[in-house]
C-alpha positions in Angstrom: -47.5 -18.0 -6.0 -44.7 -20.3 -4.8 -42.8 -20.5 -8.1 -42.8 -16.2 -7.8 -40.8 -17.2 -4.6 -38.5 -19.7 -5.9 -37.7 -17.7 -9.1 -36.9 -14.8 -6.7 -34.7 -16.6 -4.5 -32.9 -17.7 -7.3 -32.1 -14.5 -8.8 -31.2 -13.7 -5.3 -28.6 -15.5 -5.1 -26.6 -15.1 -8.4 -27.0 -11.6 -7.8 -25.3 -12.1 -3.9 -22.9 -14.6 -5.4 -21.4 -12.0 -8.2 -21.8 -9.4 -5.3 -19.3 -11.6 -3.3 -16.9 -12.2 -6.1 -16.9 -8.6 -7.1 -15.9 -8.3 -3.5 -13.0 -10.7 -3.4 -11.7 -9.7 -7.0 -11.8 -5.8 -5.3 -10.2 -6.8 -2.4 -7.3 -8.6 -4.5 -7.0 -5.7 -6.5 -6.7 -2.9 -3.5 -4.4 -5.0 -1.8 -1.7 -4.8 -4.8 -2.3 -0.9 -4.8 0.7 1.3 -3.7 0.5 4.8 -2.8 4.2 7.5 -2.4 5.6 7.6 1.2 7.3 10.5 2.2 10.8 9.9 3.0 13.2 12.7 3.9 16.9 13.2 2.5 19.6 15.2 3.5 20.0 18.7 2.8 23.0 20.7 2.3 23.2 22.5 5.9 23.2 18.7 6.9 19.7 18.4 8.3 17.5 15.4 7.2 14.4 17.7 6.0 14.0 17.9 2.6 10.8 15.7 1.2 11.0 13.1 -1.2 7.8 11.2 -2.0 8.9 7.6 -3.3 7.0 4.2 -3.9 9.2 2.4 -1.1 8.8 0.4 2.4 11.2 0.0 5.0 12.5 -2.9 5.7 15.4 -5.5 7.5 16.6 -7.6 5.0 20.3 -6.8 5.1 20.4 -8.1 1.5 18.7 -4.5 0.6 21.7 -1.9 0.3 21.7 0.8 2.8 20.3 4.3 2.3 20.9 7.9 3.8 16.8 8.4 4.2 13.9 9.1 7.0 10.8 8.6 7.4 10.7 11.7 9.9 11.7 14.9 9.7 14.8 15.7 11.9 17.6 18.3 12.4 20.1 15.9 12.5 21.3 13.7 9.8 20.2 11.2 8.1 19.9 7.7 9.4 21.1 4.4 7.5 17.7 2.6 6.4 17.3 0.1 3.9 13.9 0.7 2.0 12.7 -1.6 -1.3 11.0 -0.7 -4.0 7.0 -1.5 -3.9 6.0 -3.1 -6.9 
C-alpha cells in the first residue's frame, strides 16, 4: 500500500513539473506577442481622425524620427510623436 503512494507522488510531480514549464515557456511566448494599435493620421480637411491600425508603440527616444500620428482621435492636427516598430 505504501509503494501505491510513493508511485503516485511521483507521477505527481513530473506531471506538476511539465505543468510549470509549460507555464513559463507560455508565458515567454505571450510576452513576445504584439497586437495593431490604432493610431490616427491626418486627413485632408486637416483633422487628425482617420484610423490606421499599425504594429507600433510610442516612445521618447529622440533617436526615433518624428511622426505626424495620434493615439486619439482629435479635430485638430496631428501631433509630433515618435513611435517604433514592435517586433
Amino acid at each position: 500500500m505504501l509503494l501505491k503512494g510513493i508511485y503516485f507522488m511521483k507521477i505527481a510531480k513530473v506531471m506538476l513539473t511539465a505543468l510549470g514549464v509549460t507555464a513559463v515557456v507560455g508565458a515567454a511566448l505571450a510576452s513576445r506577442a504584439t497586437t495593431e494599435r490604432a493610431f490616427y493620421k491626418s486627413a485632408s480637411n486637416g483633422q487628425c481622425s482617420v484610423t490606421t491600425l499599425r504594429f507600433a508603440t510610442t516612445t521618447n527616444n529622440p533617436a526615433v524620427p518624428l511622426t505626424s500620428l495620434s493615439t486619439a482621435k482629435t479635430t485638430n492636427p496631428c501631433p509630433q510623436i515618435r513611435t517604433i516598430q514592435d517586433l
